[in-house]
Legacy VTK file of the C-alpha trace (Angstrom):
# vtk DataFile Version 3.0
C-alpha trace
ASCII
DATASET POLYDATA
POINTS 167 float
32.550 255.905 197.485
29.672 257.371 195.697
25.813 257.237 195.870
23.509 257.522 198.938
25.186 255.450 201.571
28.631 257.948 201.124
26.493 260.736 202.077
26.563 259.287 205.811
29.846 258.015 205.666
33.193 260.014 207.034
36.432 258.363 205.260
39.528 258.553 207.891
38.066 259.735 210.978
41.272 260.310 212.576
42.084 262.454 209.877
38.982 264.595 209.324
38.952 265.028 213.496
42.645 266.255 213.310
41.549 268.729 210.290
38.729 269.558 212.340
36.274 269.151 209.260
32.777 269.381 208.799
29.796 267.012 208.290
26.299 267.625 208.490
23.383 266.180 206.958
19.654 264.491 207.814
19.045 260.864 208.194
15.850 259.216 208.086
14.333 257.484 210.897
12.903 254.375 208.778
16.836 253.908 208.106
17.579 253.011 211.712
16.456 249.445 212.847
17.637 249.412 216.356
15.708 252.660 217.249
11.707 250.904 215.374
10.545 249.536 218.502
11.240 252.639 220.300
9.208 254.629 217.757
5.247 255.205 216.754
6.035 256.006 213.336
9.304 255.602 211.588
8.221 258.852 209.677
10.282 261.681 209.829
14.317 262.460 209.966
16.960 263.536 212.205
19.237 266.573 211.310
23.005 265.946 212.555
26.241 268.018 212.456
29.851 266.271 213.054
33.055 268.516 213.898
35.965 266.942 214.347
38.533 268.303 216.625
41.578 267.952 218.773
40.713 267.986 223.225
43.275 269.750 225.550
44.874 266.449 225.589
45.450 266.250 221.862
43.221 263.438 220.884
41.506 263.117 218.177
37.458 263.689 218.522
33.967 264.289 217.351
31.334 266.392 218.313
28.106 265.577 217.446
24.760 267.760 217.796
21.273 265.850 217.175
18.281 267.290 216.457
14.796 266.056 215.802
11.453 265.748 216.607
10.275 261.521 216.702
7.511 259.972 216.953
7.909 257.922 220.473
5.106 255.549 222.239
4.507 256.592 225.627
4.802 253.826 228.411
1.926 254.755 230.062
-0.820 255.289 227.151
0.921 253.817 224.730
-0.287 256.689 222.308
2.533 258.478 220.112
4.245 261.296 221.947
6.722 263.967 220.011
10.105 263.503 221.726
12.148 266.745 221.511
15.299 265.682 220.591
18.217 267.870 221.349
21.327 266.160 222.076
25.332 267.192 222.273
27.276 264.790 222.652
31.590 264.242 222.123
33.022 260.520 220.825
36.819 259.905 221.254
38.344 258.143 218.751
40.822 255.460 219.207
43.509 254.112 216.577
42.715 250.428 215.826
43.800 248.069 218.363
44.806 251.316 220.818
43.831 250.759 224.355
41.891 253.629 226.711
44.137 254.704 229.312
41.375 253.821 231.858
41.608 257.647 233.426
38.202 258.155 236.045
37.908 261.085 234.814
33.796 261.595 234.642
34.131 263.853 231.898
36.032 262.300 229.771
33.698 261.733 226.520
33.145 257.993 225.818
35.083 256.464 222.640
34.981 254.331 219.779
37.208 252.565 217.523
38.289 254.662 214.306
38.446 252.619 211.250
39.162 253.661 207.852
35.847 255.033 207.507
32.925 256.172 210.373
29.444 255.203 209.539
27.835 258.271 210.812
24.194 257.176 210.449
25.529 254.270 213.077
26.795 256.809 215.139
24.042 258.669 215.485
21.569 255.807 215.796
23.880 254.955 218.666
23.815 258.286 220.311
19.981 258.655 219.936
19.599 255.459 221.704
22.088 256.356 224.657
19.892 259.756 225.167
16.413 258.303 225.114
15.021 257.815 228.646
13.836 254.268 229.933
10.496 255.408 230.302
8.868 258.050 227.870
5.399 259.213 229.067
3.166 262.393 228.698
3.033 264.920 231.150
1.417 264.303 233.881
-2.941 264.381 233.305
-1.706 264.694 229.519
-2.508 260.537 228.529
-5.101 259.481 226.624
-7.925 258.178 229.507
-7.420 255.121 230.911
-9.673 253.023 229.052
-6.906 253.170 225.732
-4.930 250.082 226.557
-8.461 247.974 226.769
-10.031 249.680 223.747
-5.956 248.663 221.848
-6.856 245.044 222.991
-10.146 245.317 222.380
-10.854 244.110 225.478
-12.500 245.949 228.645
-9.455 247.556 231.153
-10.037 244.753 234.097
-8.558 247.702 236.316
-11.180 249.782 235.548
-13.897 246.792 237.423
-11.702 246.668 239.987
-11.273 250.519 240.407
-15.348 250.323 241.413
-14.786 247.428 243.725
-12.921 249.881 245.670
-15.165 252.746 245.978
LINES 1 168
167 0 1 2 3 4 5 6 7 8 9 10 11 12 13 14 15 16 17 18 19 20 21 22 23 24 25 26 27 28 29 30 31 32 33 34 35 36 37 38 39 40 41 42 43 44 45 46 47 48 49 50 51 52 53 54 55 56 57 58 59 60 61 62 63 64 65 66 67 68 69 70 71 72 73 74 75 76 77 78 79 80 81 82 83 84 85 86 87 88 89 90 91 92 93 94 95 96 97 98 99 100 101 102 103 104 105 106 107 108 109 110 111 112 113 114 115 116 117 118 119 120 121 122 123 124 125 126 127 128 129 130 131 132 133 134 135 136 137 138 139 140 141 142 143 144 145 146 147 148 149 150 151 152 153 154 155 156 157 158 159 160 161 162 163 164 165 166
């Protein structure tokens, strides 16, 4: 395979975890469509490494860092907010049609299917959306004021007239 999409791609995943190679690389945010309506801009890219590798057990793995910095929209303000991204995470990787021993171990990484090739901008659009909390906000007294979601409407905050009913 040659051209831009082969630069994210990893061709026999089984084999380049039991060679333990090497990937890294940066993918850009616009490129990931299930991760847009988390984000306040779709500028901006993510920086990734891959390692495959064998566990204690033998099988076949990948270790994946993520790093980045996105734009996210907080849930309170709805402003943007710069999400440090740091994220480690380890994939098992299953033979086609193989079934996972179901083992309770709470460590045990979770897994996908290998085919003949990994689509590792996927994979780490995947991984990105498992780490992202429910709710991102600023830090506490760190929003914009409370008036921003009226003035986004362009309507006055009705919880702002009922905020002086109160007092």
């Amino acid at each position: 395979m040659s051209g831009p999409a082969a630069v994210h791609r990893i061709e026999d995943p089984i084999a380049f975890a039991r060679a333990a190679g090497l990937h890294s690389g940066q993918a850009a945010l616009a490129a990931m469509p299930r991760l847009q309506d988390r984000l306040a801009s779709d500028a901006g890219t993510v920086a990734y490494v891959v390692r495959g590798k064998l566990d204690q057990r033998q099988r076949r793995l990948l270790e994946l860092e993520i790093t980045g910095n996105p734009s996210l929209r907080c849930g309170r303000c709805l402003a943007p907010l710069d999400f440090d991204l740091q994220l480690q995470s380890r994939v098992l990787l299953m033979p086609p049609g193989a079934v996972m021993q179901d083992d309770d171990d709470p460590e045990s990484p979770e897994w996908i299917e290998a085919g003949p090739e990994l689509d590792l901008l996927e994979l780490v659009e995947d991984e990105i959306l498992l780490s992202l909390p429910l709710a991102v906000r600023h830090e506490q007294g760190k929003c914009s004021d409370g008036d921003e979601i009226g003035r986004i409407s362009g309507r006055d905050n009705p919880f702002a007239k009922l905020a002086t009913l109160l007092n």
